[in-house]
C-alpha positions as CSV (number, residue, x, y, z in Angstrom):
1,X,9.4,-10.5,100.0
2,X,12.7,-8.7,99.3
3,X,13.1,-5.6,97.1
4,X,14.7,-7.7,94.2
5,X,11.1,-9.5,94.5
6,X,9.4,-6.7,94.7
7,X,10.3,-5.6,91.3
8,X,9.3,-8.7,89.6
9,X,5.6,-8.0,91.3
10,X,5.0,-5.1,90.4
11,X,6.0,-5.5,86.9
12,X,2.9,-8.1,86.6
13,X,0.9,-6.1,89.0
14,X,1.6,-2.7,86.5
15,X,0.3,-4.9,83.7
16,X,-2.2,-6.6,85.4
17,X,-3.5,-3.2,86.3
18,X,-3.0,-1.5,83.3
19,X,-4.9,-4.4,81.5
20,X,-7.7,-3.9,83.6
21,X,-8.2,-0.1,83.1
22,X,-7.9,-0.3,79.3
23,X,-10.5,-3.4,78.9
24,X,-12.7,-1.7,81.1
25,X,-16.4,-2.6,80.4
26,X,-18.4,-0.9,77.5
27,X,-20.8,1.7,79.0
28,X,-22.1,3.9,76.0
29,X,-25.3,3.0,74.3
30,X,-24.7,2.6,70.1
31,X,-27.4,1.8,67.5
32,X,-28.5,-1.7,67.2
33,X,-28.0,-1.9,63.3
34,X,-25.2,-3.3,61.6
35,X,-22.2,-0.5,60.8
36,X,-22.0,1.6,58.3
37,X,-20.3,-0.2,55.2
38,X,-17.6,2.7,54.4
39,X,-17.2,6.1,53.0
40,X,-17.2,5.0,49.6
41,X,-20.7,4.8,48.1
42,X,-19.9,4.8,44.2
43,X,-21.6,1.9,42.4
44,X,-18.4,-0.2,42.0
45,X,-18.4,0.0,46.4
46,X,-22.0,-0.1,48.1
47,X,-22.7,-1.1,51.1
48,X,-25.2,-4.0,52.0
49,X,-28.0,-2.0,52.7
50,X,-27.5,-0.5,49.4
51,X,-27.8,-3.7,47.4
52,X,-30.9,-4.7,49.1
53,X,-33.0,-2.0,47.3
54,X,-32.1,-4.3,43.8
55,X,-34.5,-7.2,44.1
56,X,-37.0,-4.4,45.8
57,X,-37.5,-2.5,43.2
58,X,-38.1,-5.7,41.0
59,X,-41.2,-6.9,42.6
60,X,-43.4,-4.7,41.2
61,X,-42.8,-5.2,37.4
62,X,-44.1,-6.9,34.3
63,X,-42.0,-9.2,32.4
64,X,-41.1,-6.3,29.9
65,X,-40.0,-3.9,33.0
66,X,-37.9,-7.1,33.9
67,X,-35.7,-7.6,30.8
68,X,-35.3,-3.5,30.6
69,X,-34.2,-3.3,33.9
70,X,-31.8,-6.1,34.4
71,X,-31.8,-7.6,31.1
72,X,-29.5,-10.6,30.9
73,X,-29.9,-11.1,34.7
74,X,-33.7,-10.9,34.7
75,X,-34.6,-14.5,34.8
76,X,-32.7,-15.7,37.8
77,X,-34.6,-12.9,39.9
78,X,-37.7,-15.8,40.0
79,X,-37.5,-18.7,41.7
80,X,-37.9,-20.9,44.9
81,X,-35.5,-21.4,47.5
82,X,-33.8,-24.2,48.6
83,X,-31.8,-25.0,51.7
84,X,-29.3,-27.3,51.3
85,X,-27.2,-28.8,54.6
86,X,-24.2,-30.7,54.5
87,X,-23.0,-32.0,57.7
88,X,-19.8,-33.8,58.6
89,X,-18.3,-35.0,62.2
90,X,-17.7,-31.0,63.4
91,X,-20.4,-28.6,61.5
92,X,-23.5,-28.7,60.0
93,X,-23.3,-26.2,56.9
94,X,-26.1,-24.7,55.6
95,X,-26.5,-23.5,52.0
96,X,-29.4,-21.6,50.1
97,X,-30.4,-21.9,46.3
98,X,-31.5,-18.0,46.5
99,X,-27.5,-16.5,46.3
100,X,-25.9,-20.0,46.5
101,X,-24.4,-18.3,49.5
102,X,-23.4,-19.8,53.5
103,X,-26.4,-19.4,55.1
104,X,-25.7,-20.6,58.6
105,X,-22.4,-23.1,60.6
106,X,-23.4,-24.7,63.6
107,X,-20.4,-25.8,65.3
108,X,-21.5,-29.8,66.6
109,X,-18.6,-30.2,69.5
110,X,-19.5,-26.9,71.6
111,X,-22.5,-24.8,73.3
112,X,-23.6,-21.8,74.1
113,X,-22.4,-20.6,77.9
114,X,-26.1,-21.4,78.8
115,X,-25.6,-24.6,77.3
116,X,-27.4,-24.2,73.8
117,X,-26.4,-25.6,70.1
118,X,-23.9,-22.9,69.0
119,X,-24.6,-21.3,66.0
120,X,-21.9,-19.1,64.6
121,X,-24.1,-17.6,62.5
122,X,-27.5,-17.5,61.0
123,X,-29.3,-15.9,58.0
124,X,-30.7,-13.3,61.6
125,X,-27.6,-12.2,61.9
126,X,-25.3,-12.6,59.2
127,X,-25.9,-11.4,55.5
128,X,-24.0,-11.4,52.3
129,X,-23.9,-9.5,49.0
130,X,-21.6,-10.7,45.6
131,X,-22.2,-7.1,43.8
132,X,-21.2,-6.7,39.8
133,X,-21.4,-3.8,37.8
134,X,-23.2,-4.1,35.0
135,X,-24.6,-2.6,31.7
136,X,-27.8,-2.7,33.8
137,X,-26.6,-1.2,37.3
138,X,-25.2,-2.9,40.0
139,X,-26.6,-6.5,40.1
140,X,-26.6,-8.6,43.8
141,X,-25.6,-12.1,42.8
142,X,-27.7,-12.9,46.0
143,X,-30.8,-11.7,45.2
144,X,-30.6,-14.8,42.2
145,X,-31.5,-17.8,42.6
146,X,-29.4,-20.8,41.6
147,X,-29.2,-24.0,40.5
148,X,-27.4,-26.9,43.0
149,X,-26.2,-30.2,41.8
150,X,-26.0,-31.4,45.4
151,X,-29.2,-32.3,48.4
152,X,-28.4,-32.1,52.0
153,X,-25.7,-34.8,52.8
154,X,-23.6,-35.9,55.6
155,X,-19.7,-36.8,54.6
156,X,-17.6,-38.4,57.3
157,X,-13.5,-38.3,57.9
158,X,-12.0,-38.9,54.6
159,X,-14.8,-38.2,52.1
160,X,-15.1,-35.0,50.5
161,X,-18.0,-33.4,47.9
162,X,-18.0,-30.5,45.8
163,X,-21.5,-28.4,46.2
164,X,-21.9,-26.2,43.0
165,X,-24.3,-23.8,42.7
166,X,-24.9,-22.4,38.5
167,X,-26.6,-19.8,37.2
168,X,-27.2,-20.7,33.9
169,X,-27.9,-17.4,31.5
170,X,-29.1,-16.9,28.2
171,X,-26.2,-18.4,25.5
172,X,-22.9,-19.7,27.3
173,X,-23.1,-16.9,29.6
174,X,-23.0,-18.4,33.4
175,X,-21.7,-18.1,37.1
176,X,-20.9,-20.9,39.2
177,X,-20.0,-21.0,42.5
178,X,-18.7,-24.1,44.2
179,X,-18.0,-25.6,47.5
180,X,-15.8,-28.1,48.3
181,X,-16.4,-29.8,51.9
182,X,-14.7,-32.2,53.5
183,X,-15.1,-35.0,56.4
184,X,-13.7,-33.3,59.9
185,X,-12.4,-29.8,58.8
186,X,-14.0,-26.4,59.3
187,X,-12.8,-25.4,56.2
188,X,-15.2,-24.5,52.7
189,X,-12.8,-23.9,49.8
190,X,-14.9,-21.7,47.5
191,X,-14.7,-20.8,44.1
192,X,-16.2,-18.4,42.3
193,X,-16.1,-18.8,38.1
194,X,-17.3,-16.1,35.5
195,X,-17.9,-17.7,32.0
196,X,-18.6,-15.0,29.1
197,X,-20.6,-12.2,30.8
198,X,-16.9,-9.9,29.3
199,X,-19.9,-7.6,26.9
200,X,-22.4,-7.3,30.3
201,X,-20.0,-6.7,33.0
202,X,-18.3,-3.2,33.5
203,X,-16.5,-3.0,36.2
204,X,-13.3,-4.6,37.1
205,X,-13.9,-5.8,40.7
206,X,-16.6,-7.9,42.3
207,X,-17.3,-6.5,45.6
208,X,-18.3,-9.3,48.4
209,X,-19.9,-7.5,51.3
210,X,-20.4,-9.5,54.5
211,X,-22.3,-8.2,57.4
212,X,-22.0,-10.2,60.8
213,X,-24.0,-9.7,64.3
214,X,-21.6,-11.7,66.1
215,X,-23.3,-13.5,68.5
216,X,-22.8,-13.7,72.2
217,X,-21.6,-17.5,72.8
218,X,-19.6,-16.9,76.5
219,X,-20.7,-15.9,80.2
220,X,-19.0,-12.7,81.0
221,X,-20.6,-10.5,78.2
222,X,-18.0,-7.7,78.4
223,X,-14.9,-10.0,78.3
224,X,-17.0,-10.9,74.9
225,X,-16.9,-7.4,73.6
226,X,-13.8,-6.6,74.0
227,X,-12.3,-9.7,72.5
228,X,-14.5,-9.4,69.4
229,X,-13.2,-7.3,66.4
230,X,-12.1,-7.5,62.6
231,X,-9.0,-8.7,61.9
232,X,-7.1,-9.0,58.6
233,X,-3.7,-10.2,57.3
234,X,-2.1,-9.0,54.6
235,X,0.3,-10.6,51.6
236,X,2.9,-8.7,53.6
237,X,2.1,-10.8,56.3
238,X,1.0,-7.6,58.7
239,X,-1.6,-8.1,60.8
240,X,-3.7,-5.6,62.1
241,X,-7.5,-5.3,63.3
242,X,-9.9,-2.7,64.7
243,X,-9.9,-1.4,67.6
244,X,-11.4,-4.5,70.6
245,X,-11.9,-2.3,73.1
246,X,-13.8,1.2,71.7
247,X,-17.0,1.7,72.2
248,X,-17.1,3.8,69.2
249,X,-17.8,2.8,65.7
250,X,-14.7,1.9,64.1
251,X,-13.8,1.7,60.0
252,X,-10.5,1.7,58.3
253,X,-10.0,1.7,54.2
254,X,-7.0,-1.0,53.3
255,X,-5.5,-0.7,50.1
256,X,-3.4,-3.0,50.3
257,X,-3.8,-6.5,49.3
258,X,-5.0,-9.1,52.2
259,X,-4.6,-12.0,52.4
260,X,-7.4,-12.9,55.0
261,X,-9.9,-11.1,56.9
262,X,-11.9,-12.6,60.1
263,X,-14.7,-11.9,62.5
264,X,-12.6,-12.7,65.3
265,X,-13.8,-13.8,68.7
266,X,-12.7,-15.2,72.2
267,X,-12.9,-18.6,71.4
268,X,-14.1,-18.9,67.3
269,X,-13.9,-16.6,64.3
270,X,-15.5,-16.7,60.9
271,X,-12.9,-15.5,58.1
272,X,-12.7,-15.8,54.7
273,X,-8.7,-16.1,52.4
274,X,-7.3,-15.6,49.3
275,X,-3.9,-16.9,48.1
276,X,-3.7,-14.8,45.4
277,X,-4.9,-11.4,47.8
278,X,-8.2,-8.8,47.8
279,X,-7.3,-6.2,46.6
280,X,-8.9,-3.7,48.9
281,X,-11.2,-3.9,51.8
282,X,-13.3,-2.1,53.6
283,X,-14.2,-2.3,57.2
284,X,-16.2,-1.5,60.3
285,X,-17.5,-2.7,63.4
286,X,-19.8,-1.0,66.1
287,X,-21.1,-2.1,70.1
288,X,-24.5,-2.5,70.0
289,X,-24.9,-2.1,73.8
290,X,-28.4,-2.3,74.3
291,X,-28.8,-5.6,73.0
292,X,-26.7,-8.5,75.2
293,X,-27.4,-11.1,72.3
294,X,-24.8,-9.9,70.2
295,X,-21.1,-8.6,71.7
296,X,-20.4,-6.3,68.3
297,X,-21.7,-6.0,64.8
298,X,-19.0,-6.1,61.5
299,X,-18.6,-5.4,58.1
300,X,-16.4,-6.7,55.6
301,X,-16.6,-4.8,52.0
302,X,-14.1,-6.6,49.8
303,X,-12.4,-6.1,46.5
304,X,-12.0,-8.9,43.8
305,X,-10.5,-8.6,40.8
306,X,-13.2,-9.9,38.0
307,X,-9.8,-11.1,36.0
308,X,-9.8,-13.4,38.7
309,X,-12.9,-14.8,38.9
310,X,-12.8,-14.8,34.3
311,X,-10.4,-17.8,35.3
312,X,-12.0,-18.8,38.5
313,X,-11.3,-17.3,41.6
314,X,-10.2,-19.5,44.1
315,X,-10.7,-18.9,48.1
316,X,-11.3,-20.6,51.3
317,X,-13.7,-19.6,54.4
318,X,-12.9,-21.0,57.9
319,X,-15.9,-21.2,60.4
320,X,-14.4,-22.6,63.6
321,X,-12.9,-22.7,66.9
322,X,-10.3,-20.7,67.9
323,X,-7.7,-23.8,68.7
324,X,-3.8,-22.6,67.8
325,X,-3.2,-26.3,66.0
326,X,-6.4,-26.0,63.6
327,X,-5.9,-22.5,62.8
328,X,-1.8,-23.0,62.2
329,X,-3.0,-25.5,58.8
330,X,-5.6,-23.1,58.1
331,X,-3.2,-21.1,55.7
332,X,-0.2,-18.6,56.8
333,X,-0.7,-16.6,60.0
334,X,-4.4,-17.5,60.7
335,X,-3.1,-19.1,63.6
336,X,-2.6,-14.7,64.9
337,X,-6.8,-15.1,65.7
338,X,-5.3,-16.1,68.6
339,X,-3.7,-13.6,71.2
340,X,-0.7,-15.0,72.9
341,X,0.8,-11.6,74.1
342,X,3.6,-9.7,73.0
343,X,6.4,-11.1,70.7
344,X,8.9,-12.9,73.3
345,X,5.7,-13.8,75.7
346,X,4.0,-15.1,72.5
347,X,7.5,-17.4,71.4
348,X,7.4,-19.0,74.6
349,X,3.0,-19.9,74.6
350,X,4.0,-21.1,71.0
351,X,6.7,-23.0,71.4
352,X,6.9,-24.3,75.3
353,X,3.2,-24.2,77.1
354,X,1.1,-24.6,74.0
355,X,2.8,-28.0,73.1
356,X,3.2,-29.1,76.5
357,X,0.0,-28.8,76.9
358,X,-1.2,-30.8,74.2
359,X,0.9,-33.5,75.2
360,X,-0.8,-33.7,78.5
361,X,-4.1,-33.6,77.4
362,X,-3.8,-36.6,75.1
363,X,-3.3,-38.7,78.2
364,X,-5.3,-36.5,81.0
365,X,-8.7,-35.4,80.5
366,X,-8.9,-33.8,83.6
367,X,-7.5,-30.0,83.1
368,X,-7.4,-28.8,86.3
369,X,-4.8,-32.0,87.2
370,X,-3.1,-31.2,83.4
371,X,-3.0,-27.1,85.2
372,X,-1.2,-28.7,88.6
373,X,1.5,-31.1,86.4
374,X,2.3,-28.0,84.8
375,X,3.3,-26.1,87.1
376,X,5.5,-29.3,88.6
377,X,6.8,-29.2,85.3
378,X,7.8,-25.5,85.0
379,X,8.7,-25.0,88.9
380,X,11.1,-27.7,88.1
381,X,12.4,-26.6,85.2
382,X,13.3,-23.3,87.3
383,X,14.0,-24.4,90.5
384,X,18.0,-23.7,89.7
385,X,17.0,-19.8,89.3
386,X,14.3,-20.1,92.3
387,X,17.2,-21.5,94.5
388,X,19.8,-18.7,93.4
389,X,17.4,-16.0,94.2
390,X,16.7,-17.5,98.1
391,X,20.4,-17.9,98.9
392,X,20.3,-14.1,97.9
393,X,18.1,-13.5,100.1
394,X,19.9,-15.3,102.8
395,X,23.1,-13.8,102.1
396,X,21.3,-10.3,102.0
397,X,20.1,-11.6,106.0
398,X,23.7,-12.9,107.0
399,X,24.7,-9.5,105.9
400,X,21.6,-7.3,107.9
401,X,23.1,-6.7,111.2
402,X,26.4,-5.0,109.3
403,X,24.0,-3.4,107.0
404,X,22.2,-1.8,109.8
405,X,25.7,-0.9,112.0
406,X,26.5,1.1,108.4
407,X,23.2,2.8,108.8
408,X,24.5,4.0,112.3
409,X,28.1,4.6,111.2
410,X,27.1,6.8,108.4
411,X,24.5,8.6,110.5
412,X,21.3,9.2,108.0
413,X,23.8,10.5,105.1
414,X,22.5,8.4,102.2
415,X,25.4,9.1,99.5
416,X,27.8,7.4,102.1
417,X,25.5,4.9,103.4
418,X,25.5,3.8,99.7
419,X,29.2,4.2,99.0
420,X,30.1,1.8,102.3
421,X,27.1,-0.5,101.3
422,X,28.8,-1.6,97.9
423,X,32.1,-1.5,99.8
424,X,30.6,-4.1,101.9
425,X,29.4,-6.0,98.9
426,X,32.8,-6.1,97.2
427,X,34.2,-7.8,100.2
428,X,32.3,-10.1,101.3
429,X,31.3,-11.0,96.9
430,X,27.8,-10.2,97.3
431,X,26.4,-9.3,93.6
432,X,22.9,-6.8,95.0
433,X,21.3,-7.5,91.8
434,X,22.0,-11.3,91.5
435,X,18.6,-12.6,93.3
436,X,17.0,-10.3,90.7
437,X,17.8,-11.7,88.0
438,X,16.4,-15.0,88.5
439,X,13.3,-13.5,89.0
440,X,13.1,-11.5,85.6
441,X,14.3,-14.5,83.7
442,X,11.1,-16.3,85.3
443,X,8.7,-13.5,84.2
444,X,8.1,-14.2,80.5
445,X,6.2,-17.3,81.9
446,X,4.3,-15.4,84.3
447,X,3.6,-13.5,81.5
448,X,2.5,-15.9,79.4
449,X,0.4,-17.8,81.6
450,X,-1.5,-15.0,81.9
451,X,-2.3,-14.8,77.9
452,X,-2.7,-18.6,77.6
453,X,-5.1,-19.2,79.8
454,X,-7.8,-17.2,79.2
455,X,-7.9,-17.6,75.6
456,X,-7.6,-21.4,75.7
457,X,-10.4,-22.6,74.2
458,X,-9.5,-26.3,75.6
459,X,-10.6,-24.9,78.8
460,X,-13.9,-24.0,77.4
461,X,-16.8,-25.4,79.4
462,X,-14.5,-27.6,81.1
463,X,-14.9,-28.0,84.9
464,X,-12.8,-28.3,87.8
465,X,-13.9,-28.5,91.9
466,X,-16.5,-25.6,91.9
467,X,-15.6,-24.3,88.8
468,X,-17.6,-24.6,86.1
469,X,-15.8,-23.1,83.4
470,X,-11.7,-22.4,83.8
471,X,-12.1,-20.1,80.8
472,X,-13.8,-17.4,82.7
473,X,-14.1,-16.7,85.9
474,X,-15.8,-19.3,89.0
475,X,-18.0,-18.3,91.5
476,X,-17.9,-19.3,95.0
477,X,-21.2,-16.8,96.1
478,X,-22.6,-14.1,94.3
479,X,-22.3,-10.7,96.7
480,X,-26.1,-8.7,97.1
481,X,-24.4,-5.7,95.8
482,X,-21.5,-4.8,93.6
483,X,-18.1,-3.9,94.8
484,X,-16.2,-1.8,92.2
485,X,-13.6,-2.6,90.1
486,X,-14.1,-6.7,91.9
487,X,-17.7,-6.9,90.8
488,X,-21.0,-8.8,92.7
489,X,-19.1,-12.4,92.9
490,X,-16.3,-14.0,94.6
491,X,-13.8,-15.9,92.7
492,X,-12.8,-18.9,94.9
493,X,-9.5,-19.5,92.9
494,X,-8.3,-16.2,93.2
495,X,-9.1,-15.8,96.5
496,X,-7.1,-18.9,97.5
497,X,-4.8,-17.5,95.3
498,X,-4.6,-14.1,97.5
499,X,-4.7,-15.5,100.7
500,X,-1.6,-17.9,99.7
501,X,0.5,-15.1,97.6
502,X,-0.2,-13.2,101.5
503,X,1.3,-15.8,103.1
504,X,4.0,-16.5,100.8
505,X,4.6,-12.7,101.3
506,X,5.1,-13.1,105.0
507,X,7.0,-16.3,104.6
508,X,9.7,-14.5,102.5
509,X,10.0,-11.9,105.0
510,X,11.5,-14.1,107.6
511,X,14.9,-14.3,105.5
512,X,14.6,-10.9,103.9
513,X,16.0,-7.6,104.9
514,X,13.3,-5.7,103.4
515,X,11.7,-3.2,105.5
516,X,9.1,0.3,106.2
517,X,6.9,0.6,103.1
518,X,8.5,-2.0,100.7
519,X,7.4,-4.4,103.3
520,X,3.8,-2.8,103.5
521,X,3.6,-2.6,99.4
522,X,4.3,-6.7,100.0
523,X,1.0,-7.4,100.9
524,X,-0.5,-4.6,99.6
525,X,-0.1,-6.2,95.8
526,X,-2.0,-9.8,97.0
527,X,-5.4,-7.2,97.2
528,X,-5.0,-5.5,94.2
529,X,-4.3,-8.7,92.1
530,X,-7.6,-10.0,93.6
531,X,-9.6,-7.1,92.3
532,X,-8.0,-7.4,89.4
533,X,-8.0,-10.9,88.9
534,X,-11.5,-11.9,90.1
535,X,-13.4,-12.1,86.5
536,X,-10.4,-13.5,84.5
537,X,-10.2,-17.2,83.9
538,X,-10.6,-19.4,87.0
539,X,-8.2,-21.8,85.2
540,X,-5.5,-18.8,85.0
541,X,-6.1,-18.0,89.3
542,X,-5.8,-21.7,89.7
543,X,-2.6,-21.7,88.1
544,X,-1.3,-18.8,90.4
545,X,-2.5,-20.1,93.6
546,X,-0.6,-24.1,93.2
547,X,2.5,-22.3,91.8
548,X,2.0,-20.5,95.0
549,X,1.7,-24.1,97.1
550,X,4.4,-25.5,95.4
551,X,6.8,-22.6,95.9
552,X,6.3,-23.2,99.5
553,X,7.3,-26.4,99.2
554,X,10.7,-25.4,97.2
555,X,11.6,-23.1,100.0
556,X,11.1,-25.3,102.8
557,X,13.6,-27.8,100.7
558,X,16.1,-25.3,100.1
559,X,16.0,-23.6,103.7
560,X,16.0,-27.6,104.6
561,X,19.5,-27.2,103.1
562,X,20.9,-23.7,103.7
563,X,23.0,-23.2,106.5
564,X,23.2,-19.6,107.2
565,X,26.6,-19.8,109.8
566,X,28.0,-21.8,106.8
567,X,26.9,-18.5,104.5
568,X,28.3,-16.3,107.0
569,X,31.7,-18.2,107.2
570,X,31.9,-18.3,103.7
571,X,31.4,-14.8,103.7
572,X,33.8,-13.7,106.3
573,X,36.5,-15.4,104.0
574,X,35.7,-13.9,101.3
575,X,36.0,-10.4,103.1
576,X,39.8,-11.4,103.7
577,X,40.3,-12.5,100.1
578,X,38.9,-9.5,99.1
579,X,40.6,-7.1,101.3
580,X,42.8,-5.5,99.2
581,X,41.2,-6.9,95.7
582,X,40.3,-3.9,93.0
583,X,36.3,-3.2,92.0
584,X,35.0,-5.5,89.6
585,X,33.8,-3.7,86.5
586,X,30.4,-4.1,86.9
587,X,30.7,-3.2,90.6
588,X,32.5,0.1,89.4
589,X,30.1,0.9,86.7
590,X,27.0,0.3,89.2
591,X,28.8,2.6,91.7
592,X,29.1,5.0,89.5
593,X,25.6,5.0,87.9
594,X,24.6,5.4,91.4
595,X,26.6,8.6,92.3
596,X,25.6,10.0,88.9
597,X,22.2,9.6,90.4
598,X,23.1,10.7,94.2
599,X,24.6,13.8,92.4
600,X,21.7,14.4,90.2
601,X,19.5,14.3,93.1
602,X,21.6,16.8,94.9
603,X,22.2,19.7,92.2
604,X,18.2,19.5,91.7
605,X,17.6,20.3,95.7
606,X,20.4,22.7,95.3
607,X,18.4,24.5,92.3
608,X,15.2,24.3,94.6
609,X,16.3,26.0,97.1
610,X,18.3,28.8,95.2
611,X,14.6,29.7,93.7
């Protein structure tokens, strides 16, 4: 592997590392409960557990006691529940009578890791609260109970239905909340309508406070964690989230108007959007480390306007998979659930793998084969570059045995070793930095590979040789102990991908000049991207190791073709072309940057010894 190589490596070795340290494993202990809601406790802003006390301290009372305490609202505090499910082809939807609020999603075209129905969430481990200020205190819309025009139905692809839940109050006072539901989507558009109520209700904001266990749904539990957070998205179209990685509780106070807010996982999310924008939020999430059932527990305390909901308010929820297409026609930038790395990386997973990948799959449903024909595809596309940087490297080897009769001439003096290097260069019209640039221009699809995969929820639970999932990691034996930093399994993907980056190492070294500890650090890297690599998604390893293969299999074509006495012939004639040709710009302006440099170096030793 030659330096110009080298540097391409270890920039995806300094991330891959880097990556690794930061997304280390949780290992502080936190409090099982839900997080606190926010630092702002007045009545117009409570927190869940605050709005729970309101139907409590109802169940003691006599009719009288009723009416003086909630008055209008009194009523609706009696009655029996009903659950209501509505299925169509992707989710059942479950809907109570007591709140007419979501009481659970199961999500019909996935499981659990362990192979159970998945459940997004449940009335266990996810509560809500519609809070109003009113002449009679703060009154929790879902402590009431409702009225639903609607039994449990099932509405396939191009059907829709509208669930509405009223709570019908004395004289043309009334709330109604309704669902609309369509065949095939994950989608609930929800409205919430106010009608009279202006002489009850004191406050100017409805708070809607969501508290959500999210629920463990993958294998590798800490991957879970840190992939898990609240994320919202503001009219500005900013998006920003809470900390993934912490281990301590996190809350932030956005005043600002957002336009969507999610409980954001690996692979599926639960959000909820307005159009028109909450006014404010407040939220928080926590680790709740002794218990491996649920990765982290949320809490989203929003603002809406009660002008708003005078004219009915109109918003959507989205309980789903995290899929790129789905969540692109969700509404604007819910499609950012979804990490596809940094702003050029992310361009090309958006607009080059993501779609190429869909194409494939609607013809292959074998994703390990749809993982190899993209590699073809993209070693193809860049086989001019991978070409250019080999018959580098082969110029670079024509060009060793005067490089090391320099060495000799100059006698160890490193500023004129340099100088009659470049001088070298110039004649025979060697560029040094030319076999590097193919290499960088490959990198943002290294890069990028190594987002897409592992949050590709199209590789979820599918299976490939040994693997059983190439969304997390495969195991070829489990170890008896636990090696740190690699863990107590062996990833068979990346270990074929290790030994074959090795041997690609040792294959490059044949035609490259590279030698003494740049040649060590060449197989030094293989090791350190196994430790690194061995729980990240088998899919992502498998991808590595056949771009490996199939780079061996470039090379032997191009050395097929590469005559290196033709390279040196052409190279001697372009020595006596070049005898008495001038310095290229760039030649003279890296000659100069490098005795800048050599010059630097040498006033600082002078310094060092003067002290």
């Amino acid at each position: 592997m030659d330096r110009n190589q080298m540097i391409g490596l270890g920039l995806m070795a300094a991330l891959l590392i880097t990556y690794a340290i930061v997304f280390k494993p949780p290992v502080t202990e936190e409090d099982l409960a839900t997080p606190a809601a926010t630092e702002q406790v007045t009545p117009t802003q409570p927190s869940l557990g605050e709005t729970s006390n309101i139907s409590d301290s109802s169940q003691d009372t006599s009719a009288v006691n009723y009416d003086e305490q909630y008055g209008i609202f009194a009523p609706a505090f009696n009655g029996t529940e009903k659950n209501i499910t509505i299925e169509n082809d992707v989710a059942k939807f479950s809907f109570s009578s007591k709140g007419g609020l979501v009481k659970s999603v199961e999500l019909k075209d996935f499981t659990t890791w362990d192979k159970r129905p998945l459940i997004l969430f449940d009335e266990n481990t996810s509560k809500q609260a519609l809070v109003i200020q009113t002449t009679k205190g703060n009154i929790n819309l879902a402590d009431l109970y409702f009225n639903a025009n609607q039994t449990s139905k099932t509405i396939v692809e191009g059907d829709s239905l509208k669930l509405e839940f009223t709570l019908a109050l004395d004289g043309n006072n009334s709330i109604v909340q309704t669902y609309t539901l369509a065949g095939g989507s994950y989608v609930v558009g929800y409205q919430v309508k106010v009608n009279g109520l202006s002489n009850v209700i004191l406050g100017d904001e409805l708070r809607l406070i969501w508290a959500n266990k999210m629920k463990r749904f993958e294998m590798n539990l800490a991957d879970s964690r840190i992939k898990s957070t609240i994320k919202y998205y503001t009219l500005a179209e900013d998006l920003d989230e809470l900390s993934e990685t912490s281990t301590d509780d996190q809350q932030e106070q956005i005043v600002e108007p957002i336009h969507w807010l999610s409980f954001d996982q690996k692979f599926f999310n639960a959000g909820i959007i307005s159009e028109k924008g909450f006014s404010s939020a407040n939220i928080a999430t926590s680790v709740p480390t002794l218990d491996s059932a649920i990765v982290k527990t949320g809490e989203i305390n929003l603002a809406i306007p009660m002008v708003d909901l005078y004219a009915g308010g109109e918003f959507k929820y989205y309980f789903g998979p995290n899929n790129y297409n789905i969540l692109k026609k969700v509404t604007d930038g819910y499609e950012e659930n979804i990490y596809l790395g940094y702003v050029f990386v992310s361009w090309v997973n958006k607009y080059i793998i993501i779609n190429l990948f869909d194409f494939l799959q609607r013809y292959i449903s074998n994703y390990g084969v749809i993982i190899m024909i993209i590699v073809l595809i993209i070693k193809l596309a860049l086989f001019p570059l991978s070409r250019k940087s080999y018959l580098s490297m082969a110029k670079m080897k024509v060009l060793k045995p005067e490089i090391d009769a320099l060495k000799e001439k100059t006698g160890g003096d490193a500023q004129k070793m340099q100088q009659e290097q470049m001088k070298l260069y110039r004649e025979v019209g060697v560029n040094p930095v030319s076999g590097c640039i193919p290499v960088v221009l490959q990198m943002p699809i290294l890069f990028a590979m190594f987002f897409f995969f592992p949050n590709s929820i199209e590789l979820r639970g599918e299976s490939f040789l040994w693997a059983t999932d190439l969304s997390t990691y495969d195991v070829l034996f489990y170890l008896p102990f636990t090696i740190p930093f690699y863990g107590s399994h062996v990833s068979g993907f990346t270990l074929l991908m290790t030994l074959s980056t090795i041997l690609y190492t040792w294959s490059n070294n044949q035609v490259s000049t590279v030698q003494g500890p740049m040649k060590t650090i060449g197989y030094v890297m293989p090791v350190v991207f196994m430790f690194v690599l061995n729980s990240y998604s088998s899919g992502l390893s498998f991808y590595y190791f056949v771009s490996n293969i199939i780079t061996f299999g470039q090379q032997a074509l191009i050395r097929k073709f590469v005559d290196e006495d033709k390279i040196r012939a052409t190279l001697e004639e372009n020595k006596k072309k070049n005898v008495n040709k001038g310095k290229s710009k760039f030649q003279q302006r890296l000659e100069d940057a490098m005795k800048a440099s050599q010059d630097a170096q040498k006033n600082k030793q002078i310094g060092s010894k003067k002290k």
